[in-house]
C-alpha positions as CSV (number, residue, x, y, z in Angstrom):
1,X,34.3,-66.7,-34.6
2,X,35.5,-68.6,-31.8
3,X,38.4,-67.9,-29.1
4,X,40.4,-70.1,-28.2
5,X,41.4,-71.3,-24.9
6,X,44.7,-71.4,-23.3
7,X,44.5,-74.5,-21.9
8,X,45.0,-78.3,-23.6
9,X,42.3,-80.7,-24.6
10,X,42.4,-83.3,-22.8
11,X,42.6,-84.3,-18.9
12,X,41.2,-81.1,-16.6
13,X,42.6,-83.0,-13.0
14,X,44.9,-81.3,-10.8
15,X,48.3,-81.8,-10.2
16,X,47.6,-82.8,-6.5
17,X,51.3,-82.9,-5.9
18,X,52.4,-79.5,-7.6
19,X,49.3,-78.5,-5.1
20,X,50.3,-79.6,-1.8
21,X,54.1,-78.5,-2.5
22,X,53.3,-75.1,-2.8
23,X,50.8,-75.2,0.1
24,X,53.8,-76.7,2.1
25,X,56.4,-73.7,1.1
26,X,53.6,-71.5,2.4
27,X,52.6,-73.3,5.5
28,X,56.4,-72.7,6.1
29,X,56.8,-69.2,5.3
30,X,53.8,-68.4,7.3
31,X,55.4,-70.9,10.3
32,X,52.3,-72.8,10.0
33,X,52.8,-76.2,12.0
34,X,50.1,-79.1,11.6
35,X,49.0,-80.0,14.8
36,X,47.9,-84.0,14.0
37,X,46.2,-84.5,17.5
38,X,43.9,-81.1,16.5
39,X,40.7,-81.6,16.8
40,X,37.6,-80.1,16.5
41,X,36.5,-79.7,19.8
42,X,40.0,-77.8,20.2
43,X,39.3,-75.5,17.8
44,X,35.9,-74.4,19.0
45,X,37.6,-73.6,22.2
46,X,40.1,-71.6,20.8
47,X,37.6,-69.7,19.0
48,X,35.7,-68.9,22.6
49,X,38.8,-68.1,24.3
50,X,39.0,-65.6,21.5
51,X,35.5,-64.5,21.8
52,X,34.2,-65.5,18.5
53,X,30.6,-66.5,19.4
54,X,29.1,-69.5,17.6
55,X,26.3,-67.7,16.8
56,X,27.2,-64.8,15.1
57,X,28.2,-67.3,12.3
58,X,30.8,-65.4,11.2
59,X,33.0,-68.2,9.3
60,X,29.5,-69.6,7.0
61,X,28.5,-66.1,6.2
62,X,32.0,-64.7,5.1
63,X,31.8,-67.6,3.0
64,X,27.9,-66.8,1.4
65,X,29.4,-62.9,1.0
66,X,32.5,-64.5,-1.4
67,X,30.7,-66.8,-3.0
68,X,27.8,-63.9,-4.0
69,X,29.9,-60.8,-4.4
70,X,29.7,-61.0,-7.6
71,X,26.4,-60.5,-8.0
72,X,26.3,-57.6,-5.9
73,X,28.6,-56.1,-8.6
């Protein structure tokens, strides 16, 4: 007995274009505007003028909580 999947056989790329349209509508909704002379240096300052402190690694270990919450389940 075997369940089928949803999907087609065949090619399991992404639409990269159907991708960054709908990343565009919500950039826009959310009046997101790309800064193209951003850099990282500028965003590390932005994070200490908003007290985030580099070491309290706060970004890297939201990221290790969501990638092993379910395993906590």
């Amino acid at each position: 007995m075997g369940i089928q999947s949803g999907t087609q056989p065949g090619s399991k790329l992404l639409d990269k274009r159907a991708l960054q349209k709908v990343v565009a509508e919500l950039d826009e909704r959310m009046g997101f505007v790309q800064d193209p002379t951003a850099t990282a240096e500028m965003a590390q300052a932005m994070m200490l003028a908003r007290g985030i402190r580099p070491e309290d690694r706060f970004l890297s270990s939201e990221i290790l909580r969501m990638r092993h919450e379910h395993e906590q389940e």
